[in-house]
MITITI-834417 format. One record per residue (C-alpha): residue in one letter; x negated, y, z negated; residue number from 1. Coordinates in steps of 0.1 Angstrom, whole numbers. Layout:
N
NODE  aa     c1     c2     c3    i
NODE   a      X      Y      Z  NUM
...
END
This chain:
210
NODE  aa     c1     c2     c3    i
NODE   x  -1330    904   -868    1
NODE   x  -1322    909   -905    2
NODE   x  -1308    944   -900    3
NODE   x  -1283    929   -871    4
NODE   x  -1273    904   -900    5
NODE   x  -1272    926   -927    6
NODE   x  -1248    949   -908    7
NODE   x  -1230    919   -894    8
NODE   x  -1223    910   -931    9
NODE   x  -1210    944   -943   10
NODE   x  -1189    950   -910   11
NODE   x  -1173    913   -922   12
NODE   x  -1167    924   -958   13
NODE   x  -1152    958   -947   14
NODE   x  -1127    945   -925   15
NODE   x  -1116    915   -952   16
NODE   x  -1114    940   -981   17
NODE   x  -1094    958   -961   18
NODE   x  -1071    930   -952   19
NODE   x  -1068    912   -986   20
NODE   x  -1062    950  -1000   21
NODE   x  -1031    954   -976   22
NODE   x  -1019    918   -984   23
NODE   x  -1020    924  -1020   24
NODE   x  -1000    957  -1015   25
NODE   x   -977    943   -995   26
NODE   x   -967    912  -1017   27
NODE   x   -949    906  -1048   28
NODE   x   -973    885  -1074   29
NODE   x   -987    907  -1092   30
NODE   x   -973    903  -1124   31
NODE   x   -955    868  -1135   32
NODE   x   -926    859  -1165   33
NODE   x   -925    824  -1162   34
NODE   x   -893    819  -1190   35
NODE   x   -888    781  -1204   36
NODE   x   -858    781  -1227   37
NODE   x   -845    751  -1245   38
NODE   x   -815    766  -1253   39
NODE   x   -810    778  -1219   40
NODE   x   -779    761  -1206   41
NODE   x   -769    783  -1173   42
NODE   x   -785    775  -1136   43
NODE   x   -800    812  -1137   44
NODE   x   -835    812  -1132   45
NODE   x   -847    830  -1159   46
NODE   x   -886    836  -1148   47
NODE   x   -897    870  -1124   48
NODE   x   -928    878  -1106   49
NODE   x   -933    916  -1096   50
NODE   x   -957    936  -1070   51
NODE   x   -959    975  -1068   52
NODE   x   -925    977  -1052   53
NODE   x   -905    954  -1061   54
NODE   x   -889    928  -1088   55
NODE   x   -878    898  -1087   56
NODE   x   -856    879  -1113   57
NODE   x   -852    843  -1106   58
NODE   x   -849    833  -1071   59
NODE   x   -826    853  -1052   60
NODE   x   -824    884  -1074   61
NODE   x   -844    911  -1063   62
NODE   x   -848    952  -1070   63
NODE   x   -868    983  -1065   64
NODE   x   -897    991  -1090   65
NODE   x   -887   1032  -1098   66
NODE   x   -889   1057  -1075   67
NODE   x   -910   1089  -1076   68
NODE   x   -881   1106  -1070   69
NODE   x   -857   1090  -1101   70
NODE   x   -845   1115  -1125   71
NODE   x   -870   1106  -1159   72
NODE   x   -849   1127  -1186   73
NODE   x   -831   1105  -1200   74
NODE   x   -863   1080  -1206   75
NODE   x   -880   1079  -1242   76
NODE   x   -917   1092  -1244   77
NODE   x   -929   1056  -1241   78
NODE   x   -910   1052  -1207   79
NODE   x   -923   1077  -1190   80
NODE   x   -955   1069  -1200   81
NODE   x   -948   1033  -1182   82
NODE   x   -935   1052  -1153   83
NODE   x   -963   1080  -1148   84
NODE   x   -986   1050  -1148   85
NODE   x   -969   1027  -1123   86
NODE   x   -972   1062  -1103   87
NODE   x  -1008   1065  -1106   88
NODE   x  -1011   1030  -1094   89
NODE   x   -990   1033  -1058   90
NODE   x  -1009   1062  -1051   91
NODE   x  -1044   1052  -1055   92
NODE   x  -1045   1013  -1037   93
NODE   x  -1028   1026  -1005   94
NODE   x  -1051   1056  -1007   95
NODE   x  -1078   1035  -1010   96
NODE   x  -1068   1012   -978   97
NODE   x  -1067   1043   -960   98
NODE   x  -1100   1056   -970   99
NODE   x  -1113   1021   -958  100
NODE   x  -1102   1023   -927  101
NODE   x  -1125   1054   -923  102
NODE   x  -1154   1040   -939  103
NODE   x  -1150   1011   -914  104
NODE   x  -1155   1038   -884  105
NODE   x  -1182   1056   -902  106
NODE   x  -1198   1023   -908  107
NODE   x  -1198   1010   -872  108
NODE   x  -1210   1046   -859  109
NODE   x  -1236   1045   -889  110
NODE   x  -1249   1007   -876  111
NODE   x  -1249   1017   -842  112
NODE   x  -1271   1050   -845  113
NODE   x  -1295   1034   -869  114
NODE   x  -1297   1062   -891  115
NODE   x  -1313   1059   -925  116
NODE   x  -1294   1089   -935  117
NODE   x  -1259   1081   -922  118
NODE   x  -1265   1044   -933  119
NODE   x  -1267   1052   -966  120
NODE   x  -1238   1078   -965  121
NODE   x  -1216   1049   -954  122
NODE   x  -1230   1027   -980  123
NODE   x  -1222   1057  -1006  124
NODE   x  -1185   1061   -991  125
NODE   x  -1179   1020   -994  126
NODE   x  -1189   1026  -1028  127
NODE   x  -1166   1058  -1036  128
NODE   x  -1139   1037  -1022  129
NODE   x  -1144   1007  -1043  130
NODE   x  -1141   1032  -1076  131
NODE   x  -1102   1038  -1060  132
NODE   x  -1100    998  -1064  133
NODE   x  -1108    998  -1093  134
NODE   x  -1096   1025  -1111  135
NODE   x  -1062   1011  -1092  136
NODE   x  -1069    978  -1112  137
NODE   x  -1074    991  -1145  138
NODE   x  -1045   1015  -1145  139
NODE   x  -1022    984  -1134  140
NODE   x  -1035    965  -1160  141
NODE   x  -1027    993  -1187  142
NODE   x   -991    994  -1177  143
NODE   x   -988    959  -1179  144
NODE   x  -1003    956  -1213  145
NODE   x   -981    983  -1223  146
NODE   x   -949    974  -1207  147
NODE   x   -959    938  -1223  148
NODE   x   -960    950  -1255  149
NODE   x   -928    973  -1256  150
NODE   x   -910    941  -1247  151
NODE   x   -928    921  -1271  152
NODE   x   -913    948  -1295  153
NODE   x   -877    942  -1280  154
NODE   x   -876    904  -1279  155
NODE   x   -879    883  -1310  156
NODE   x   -910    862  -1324  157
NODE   x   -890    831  -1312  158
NODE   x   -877    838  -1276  159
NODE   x   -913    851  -1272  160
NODE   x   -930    816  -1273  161
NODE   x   -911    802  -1245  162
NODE   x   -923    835  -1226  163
NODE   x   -955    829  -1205  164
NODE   x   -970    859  -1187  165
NODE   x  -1001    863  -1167  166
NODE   x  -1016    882  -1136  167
NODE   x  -1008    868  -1099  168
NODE   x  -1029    861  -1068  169
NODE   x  -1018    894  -1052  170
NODE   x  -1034    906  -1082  171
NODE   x  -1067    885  -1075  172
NODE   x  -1069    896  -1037  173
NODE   x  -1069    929  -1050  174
NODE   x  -1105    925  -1076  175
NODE   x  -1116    904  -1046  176
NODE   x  -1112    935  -1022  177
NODE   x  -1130    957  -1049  178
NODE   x  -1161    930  -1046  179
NODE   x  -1161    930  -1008  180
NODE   x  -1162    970  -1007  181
NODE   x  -1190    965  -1038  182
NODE   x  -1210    946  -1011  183
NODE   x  -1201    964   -979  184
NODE   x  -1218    993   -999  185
NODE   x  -1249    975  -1009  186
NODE   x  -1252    962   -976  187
NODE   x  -1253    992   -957  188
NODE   x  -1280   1003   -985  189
NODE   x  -1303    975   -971  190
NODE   x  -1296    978   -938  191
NODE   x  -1305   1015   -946  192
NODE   x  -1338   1000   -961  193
NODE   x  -1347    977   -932  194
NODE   x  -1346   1008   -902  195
NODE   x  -1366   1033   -929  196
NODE   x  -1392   1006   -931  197
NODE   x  -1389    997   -896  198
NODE   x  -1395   1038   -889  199
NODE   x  -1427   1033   -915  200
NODE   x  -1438   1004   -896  201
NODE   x  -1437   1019   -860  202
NODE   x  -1454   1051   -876  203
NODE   x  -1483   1036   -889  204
NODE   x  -1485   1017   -857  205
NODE   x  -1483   1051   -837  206
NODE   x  -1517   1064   -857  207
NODE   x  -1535   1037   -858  208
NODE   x  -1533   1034   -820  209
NODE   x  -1542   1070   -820  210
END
């Protein structure tokens, strides 16, 4: 019984990392400018809120983040630095979704063949996955630091502290998908743990009736 939970449990936190992944890919809160002026006198909303894709300045502006095709000459060293980043980062989350959706299938043919050995490959494959996540993460949060700080260079001391930033709840779905993969992983290890000791079990069983 506490194998059929234990792979009940990481089936569950496969498919939900998987899903909150996609969401946070697909949505736009990543990265928030909430922008409270006094001396702000127009009806433009100043604020933005940003995903991988796309921006978007106040509420009905919108554009596309840049493209991997955009010419990068004219940038300065510092730009294309942002830019080869923000690369980095589309690539690796939507690799990573895909490379879930395989683990998923080796995971289910893994539970149902009750194999120590392919148990704890799938456990090992959750785990390689979740290092995608999270090297994902910590890129994105590298270019944000850095764009952060180029426009902190830009903007002056005083327009600066009616300038709020911080991360978004696409942003959260996507550290919560890197702890559900985390514990697919280690719950594939234990149900890999329960059948080895189950094998033991019958084994001993086997000589001692012998």
């Amino acid at each position: 019984m506490r194998y059929r939970v234990a792979i009940l449990a990481a089936g569950f936190s496969g498919l939900l990392s998987f899903t909150v992944l996609a969401a946070a890919i697909g949505t736009d809160y990543w990265y928030l400018v909430d922008v409270n002026s006094p001396n702000h006198t127009g009806t433009d909303d100043l604020s933005s809120h940003s995903g991988l894709w796309r921006m978007h300045e106040g509420k009905n502006s919108s554009s596309l983040m840049s493209s991997f095709t955009e010419d990068t000459s004219s940038l300065s060293e510092v730009e294309k630095h942002l830019f080869n980043l923000h690369k980095v980062v589309v690539v690796l989350l939507p690799v990573s979704l895909v490379l879930l959706v395989f683990g998923w299938i080796f995971g289910v043919v893994s539970a149902l063949a009750r194999s120590v050995r392919l148990l704890a490959a799938s456990a090992s494959y959750f785990l390689f996955c979740s290092l995608f996540t999270l090297s994902g993460l910590c890129i994105y949060i590298s270019y944000s630091q850095r764009a952060m700080e180029e426009f902190q260079r830009m903007v002056s001391p005083e327009d600066l502290a009616h300038v709020e930033v911080s991360y978004g709840w696409s942003c959260a779905l996507a550290w919560l998908s890197h702890g559900l993969e985390v514990s697919c992983g280690l719950l594939l290890l234990l149900a890999a743990r329960l059948v080895h000791l189950k094998e033991h079990q019958d084994l001993g069983v086997t000589v001692a009736m012998t």
